[in-house]
C-alpha positions in Angstrom: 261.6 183.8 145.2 264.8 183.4 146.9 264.7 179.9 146.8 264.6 179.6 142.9 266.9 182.7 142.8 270.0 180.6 145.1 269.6 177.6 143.0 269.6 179.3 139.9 272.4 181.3 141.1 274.2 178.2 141.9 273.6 176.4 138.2 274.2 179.7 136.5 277.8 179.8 138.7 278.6 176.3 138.6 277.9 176.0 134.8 280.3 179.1 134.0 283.0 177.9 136.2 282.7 174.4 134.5 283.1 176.4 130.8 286.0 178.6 131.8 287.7 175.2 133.2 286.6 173.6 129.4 287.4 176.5 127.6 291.1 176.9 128.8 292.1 172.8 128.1 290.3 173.1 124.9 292.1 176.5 123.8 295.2 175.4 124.6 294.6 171.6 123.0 292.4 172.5 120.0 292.6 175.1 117.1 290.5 177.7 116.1 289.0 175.4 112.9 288.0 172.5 115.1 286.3 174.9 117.6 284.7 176.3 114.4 284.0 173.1 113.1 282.6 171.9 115.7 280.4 175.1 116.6 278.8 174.5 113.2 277.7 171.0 113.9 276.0 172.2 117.1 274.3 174.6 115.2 272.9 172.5 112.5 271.5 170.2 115.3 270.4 172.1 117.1 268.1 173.5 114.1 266.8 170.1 113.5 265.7 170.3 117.6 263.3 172.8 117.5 261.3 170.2 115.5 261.2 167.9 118.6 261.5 170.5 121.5 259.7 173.9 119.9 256.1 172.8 119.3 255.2 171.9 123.0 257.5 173.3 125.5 255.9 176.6 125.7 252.2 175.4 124.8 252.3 173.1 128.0 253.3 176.0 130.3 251.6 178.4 129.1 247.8 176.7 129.1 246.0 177.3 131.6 244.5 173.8 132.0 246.7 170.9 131.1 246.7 167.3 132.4 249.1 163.5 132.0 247.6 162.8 128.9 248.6 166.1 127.1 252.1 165.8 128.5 252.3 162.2 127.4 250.9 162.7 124.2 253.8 165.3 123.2 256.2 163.0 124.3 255.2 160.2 122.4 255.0 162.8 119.5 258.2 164.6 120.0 260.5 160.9 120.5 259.3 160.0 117.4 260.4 162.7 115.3 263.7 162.5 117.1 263.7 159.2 115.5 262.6 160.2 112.4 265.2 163.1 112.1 267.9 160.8 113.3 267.8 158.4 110.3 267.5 161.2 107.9 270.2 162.5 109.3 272.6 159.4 108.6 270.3 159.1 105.4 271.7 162.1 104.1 274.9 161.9 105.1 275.5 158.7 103.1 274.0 161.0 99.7 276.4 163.8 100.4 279.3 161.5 101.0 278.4 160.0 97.2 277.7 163.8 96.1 281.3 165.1 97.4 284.8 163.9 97.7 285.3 162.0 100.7 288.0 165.0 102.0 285.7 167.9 101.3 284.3 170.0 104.1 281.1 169.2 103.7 280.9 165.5 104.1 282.6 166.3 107.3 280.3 168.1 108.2 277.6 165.9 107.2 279.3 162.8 108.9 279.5 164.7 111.9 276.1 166.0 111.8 274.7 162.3 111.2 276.7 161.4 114.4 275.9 164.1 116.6 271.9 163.5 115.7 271.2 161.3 118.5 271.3 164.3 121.1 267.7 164.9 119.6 266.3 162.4 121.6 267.9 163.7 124.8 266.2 167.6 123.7 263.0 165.9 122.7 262.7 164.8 126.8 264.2 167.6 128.4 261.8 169.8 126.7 258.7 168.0 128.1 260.2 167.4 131.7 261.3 170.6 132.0 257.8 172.0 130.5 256.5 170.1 133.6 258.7 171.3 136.2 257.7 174.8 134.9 254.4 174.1 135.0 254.8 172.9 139.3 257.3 176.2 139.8 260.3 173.0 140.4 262.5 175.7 139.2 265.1 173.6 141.2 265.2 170.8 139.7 265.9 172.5 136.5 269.0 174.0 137.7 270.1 171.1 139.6 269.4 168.9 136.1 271.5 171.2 134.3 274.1 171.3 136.5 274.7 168.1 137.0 274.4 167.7 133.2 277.1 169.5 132.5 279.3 168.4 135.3 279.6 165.2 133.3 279.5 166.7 130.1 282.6 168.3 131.0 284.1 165.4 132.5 283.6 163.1 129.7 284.9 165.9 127.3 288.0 166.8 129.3 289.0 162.5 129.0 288.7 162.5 125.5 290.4 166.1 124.7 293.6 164.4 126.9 293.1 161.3 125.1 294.1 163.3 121.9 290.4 163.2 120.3 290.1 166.4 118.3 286.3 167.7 117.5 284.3 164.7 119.2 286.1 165.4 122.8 283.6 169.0 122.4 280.6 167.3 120.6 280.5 164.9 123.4 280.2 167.6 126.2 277.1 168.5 124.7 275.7 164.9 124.0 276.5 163.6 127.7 275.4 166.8 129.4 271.6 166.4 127.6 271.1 162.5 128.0 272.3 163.4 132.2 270.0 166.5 132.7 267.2 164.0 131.1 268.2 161.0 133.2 268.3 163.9 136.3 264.8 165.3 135.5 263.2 161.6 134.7 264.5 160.6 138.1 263.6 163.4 140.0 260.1 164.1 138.6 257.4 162.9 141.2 255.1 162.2 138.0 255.8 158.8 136.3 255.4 159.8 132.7 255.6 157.8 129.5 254.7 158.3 126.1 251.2 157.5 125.1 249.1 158.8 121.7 246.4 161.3 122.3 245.5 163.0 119.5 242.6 165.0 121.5 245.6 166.5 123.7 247.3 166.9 121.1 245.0 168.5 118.9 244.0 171.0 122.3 247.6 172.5 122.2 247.8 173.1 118.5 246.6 176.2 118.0 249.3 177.6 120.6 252.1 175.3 120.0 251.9 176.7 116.1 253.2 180.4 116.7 255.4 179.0 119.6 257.1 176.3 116.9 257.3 179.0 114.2 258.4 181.5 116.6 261.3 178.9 117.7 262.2 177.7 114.2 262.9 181.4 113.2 265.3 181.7 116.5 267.1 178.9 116.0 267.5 179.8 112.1 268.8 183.1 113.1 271.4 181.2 115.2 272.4 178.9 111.7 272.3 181.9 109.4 274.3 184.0 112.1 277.3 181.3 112.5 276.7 180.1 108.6 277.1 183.9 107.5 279.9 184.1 109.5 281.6 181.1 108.6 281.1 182.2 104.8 282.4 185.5 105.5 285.5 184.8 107.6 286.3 181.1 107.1 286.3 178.2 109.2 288.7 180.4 112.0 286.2 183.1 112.2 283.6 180.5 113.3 286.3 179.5 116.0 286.9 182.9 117.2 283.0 183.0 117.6 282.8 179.7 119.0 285.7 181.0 122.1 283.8 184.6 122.4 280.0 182.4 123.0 282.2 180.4 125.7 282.3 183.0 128.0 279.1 184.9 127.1 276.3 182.0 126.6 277.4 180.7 130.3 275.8 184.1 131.5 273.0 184.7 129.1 272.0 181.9 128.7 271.0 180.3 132.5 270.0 184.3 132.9 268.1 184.2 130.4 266.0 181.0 130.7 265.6 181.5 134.6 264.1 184.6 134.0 262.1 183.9 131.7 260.4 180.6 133.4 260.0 182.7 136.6 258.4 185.2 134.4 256.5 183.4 132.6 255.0 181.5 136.2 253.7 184.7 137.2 253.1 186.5 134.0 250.5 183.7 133.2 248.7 184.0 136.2 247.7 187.8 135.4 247.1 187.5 131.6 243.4 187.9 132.1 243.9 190.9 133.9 245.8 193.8 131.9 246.1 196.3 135.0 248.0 193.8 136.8 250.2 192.3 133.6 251.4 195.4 132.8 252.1 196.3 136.2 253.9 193.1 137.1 256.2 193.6 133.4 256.9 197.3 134.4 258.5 196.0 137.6 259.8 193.2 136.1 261.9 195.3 133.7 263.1 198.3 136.2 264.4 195.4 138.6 265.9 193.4 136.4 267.5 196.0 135.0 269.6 196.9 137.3 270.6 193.5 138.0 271.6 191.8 134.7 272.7 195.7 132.7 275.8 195.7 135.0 276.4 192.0 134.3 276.8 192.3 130.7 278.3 195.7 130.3 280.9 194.5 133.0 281.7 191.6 130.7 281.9 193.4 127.9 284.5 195.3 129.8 286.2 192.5 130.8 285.8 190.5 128.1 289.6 190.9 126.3 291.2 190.5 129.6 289.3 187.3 129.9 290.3 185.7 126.9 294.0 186.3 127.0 293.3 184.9 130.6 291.5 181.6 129.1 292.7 181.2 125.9 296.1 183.2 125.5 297.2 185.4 122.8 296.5 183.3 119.5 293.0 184.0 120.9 292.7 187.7 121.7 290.8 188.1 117.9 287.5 186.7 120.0 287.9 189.5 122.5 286.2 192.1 120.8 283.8 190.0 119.1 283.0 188.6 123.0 282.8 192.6 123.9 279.8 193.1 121.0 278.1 189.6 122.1 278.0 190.8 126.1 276.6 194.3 125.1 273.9 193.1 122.9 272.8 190.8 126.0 272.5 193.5 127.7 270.5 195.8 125.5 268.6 192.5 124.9 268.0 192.5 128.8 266.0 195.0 128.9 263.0 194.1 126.7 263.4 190.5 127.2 260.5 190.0 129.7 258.5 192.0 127.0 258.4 188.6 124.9 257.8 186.5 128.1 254.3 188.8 129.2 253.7 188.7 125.2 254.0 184.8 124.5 252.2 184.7 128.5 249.1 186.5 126.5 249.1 183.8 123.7 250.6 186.6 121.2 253.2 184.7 120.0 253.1 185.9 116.0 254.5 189.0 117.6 257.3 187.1 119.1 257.8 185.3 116.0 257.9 189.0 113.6 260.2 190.5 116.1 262.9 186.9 115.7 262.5 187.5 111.9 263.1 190.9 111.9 266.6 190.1 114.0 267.5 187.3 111.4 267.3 190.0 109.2 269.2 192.6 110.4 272.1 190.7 111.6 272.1 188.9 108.0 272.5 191.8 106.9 274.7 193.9 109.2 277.1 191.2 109.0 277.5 191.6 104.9 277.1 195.1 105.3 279.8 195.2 107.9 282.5 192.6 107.1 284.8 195.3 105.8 285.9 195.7 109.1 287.0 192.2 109.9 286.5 189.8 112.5 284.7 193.3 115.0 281.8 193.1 112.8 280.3 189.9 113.9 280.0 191.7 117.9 278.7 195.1 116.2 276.6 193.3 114.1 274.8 191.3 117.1 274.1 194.9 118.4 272.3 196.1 115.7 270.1 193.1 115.5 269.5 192.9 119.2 268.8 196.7 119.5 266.5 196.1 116.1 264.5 193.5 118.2 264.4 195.5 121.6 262.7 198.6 119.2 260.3 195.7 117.9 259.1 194.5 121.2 258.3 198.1 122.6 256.7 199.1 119.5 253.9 195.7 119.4 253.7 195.7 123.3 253.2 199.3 123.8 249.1 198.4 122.1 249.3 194.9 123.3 249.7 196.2 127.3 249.0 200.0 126.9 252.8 200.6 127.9 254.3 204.2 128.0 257.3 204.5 126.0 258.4 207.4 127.5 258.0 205.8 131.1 259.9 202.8 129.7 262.9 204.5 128.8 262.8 206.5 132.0 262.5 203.7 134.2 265.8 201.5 132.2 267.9 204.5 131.8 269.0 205.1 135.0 270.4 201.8 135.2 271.8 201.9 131.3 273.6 205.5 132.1 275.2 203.8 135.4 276.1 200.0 133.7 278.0 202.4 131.1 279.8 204.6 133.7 281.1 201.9 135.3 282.2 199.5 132.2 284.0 202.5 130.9 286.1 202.6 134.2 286.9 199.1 134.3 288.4 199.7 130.8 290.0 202.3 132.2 292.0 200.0 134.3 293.0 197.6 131.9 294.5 201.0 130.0 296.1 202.0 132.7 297.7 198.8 133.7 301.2 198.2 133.4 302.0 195.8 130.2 303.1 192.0 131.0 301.5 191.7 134.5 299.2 188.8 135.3 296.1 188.5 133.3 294.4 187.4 136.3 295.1 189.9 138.4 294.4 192.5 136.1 290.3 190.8 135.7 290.4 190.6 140.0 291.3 194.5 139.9 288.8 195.2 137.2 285.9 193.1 138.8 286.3 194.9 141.8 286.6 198.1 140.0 283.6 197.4 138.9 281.5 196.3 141.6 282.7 199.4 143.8 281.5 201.8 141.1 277.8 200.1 140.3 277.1 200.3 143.7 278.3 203.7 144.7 276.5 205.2 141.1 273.2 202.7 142.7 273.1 204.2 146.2 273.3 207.9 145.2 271.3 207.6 142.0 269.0 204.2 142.1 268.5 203.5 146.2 264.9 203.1 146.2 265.2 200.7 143.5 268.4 199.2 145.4 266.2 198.7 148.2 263.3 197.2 145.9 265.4 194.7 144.7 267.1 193.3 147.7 263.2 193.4 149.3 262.4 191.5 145.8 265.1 189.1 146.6 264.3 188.1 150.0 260.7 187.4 149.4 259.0 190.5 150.2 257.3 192.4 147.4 258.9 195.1 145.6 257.2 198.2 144.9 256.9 199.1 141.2 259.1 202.1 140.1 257.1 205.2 138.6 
């Protein structure tokens, strides 16, 4: 455990230290519109990749037997839909560019769409070889792919940004970074794979790939209606000031996220016959957790206007609380998140998928319900959606695993009432701090702040769970909390 822990500590670290270095040059280079510009791009793409990465990725970790000819079967599958999406991409582009004036938005848009497209392949492979590495626990070789990934992403990006190219010097950190992390995982897989049809393998994962791919295709919509509703509601600026707050929140959540999950999901599959020890092992899983990630977010959210002005300066400081609403609804999301893990390790992923539409929903419409109050309601309404979902998952698991509510709450709310006491001090500092001093030293003062108070509230309040976790961490096995 610690072994996957350090390097997925060290990806998760070295990929946020690599965005905070992109996100100052870009801030100070590029303007809101091209970050919003090109933050709808991504998002269009990267609905067109759950076609090519959502059908197999889980289905292949999540079967309990599985063999070469099922993972080269979904690759040959998956490469040629990238293919297929790639020239109706450019196909449509060229019918949108006859449709609208050549200056409009949208054959921008589609132009830069059509260009971007070719990334598909690079997600079409990555999802297969890293379905594979899941499958053999090479929960290294993830990080280390992603890592190095981005390392040239940003390398690549940083040259053209100085080079004066405007949206293309941030498309391209995201092009370069997948065809490297492929290139990485290809290298470093001890399996030679290459495509091959086989429609019996294919045929065998169907029936769980189906849920899986719906339940991805309604994520990744919620994603492109979230930044589309936005963009419709606040212009082509608001999307920017979104784009800047997801730069310093999507380094955390995201690596956090899909580490925990693939650990999770390692184990969680190995007790899905057996319900006793499932729910035992997602009860842990959750108290443990926690205490770990609720901090993390809260403390973000804390920090989160201080960091901005720190990164981006003042004509930013509109994506601070919007940044703020993102990092708490990670948080709240933290603590149900492993309920989808154990409920997609069980097969039951058509609850996965109704509790993603359900968030679609609610954000849709919190954020048209909410716009009134200007740029703020695109971080409130990511609460409500994310606290919408949370209810969701403890209301279908609670059957599914025979899951005390009650004891649920119980065993998150000591660490929710402590991540709140000590967020609300680190804000504290920043209002006390004297106006015009270093932004950096004010975020030193509050991390600090922070880290002092968690772990004083942890020792008096939480130390048999303290003590869990660090047992958790260095291999031995933690005790589940009552």
């Amino acid at each position: 455990m610690l072994k996957w822990l350090s390097s997925s500590l060290a990806d998760a670290v070295g990929r946020i230290l690599l965005k905070l270095l992109t996100t100052v040059v870009f801030a100070y280079w590029l303007s809101p519109e091209i970050f919003g510009r090109a933050s709808l791009t991504i998002v269009v793409v990267s609905l067109l990749a759950i076609v090519v990465t959502a059908p197999f990725e889980e289905s292949l970790v999540q079967r309990r037997v599985i063999s070469r000819s099922h993972f080269a079967g979904a690759l040959a599958l998956v490469l040629a839909g990238s293919v297929a999406l790639i020239a109706a991409s450019f196909a449509a582009a060229a019918v949108i560019a006859r449709v609208y004036p050549a200056t409009s938005e949208t054959v921008t848009l589609a132009w830069l769409v059509a260009g971007f497209s070719p990334i598909l392949l690079a997600h079409a492979g990555v999802a297969i070889f890293t379905a594979m590495a899941r499958r053999h626990r090479a929960f290294a070789r993830i990080a280390w792919s992603n890592l190095a990934g981005d390392a040239l992403g940003v390398g690549v990006g940083l040259a053209l940004v100085f080079s004066g190219v405007g949206v293309w010097s941030l498309l391209a950190v995201r092009l370069v970074s997948r065809f490297a992390t492929l290139l990485w995982l290809i290298v470093d897989n001890p399996i030679r794979l290459r495509p091959a049809w086989s429609l019996d393998g294919l045929g065998e994962l169907s029936g769980v790939a189906g849920w899986f791919f719906a339940a991805r295709c309604v994520d990744k919509a919620g994603d492109a209606v979230f930044q589309g509703v936005v963009a419709r509601l606040f212009g082509l600026e608001g999307a920017g000031y979104l784009n800047m707050a997801l730069r310093i929140i999507e380094p955390v959540r995201g690596p956090t996220a899909s580490v925990s999950h693939n650990i999770a999901m390692s184990f969680f599959v190995r007790a899905q016959d057996a319900p006793q020890r499932l729910r035992a092992a997602v009860a842990s899983t959750v108290s443990h957790t926690s205490m770990i990630l609720l901090p993390v977010f809260f403390g973000l959210a804390a920090c989160a206007p201080t960091l901005i002005a720190l990164l981006g300066g003042e004509r930013w400081a509109a994506a601070g609380p919007i940044a703020a609403g993102l990092a708490l609804a990670a948080g709240v999301g933290a603590t149900t998140h492993f309920l989808m893990t154990a409920l997609a390790a069980r097969g039951e992923a058509r609850l996965c998928c109704l509790a993603l539409t359900a968030e679609l929903v609610c954000v849709a419409a919190a954020l048209w319900l909410l716009a009134p109050l200007g740029l703020i309601a695109i971080g409130v309404a990511r609460m409500v959606s994310t606290a919408a979902m949370a209810g969701f998952y403890l209301t279908v698991a609670r059957p599914v695993f025979g899951i005390d509510r009650g004891a649920f709450v119980r065993s998150v709310l000591p660490s929710l009432a402590n991540a709140t006491i000590m967020a609300l001090s680190v804000v504290a500092v920043a209002r006390w701090w004297v106006p015009g001093t270093s932004a950096a030293l004010l975020l030193v003062v509050q991390v600090g702040a922070g880290v002092l108070v968690y772990a004083a509230l942890a020792l008096v309040f939480q130390r048999a769970l303290l003590y869990s976790v660090i047992n958790a961490l260095r291999g031995r096995k933690p005790g589940v909390p009552a």
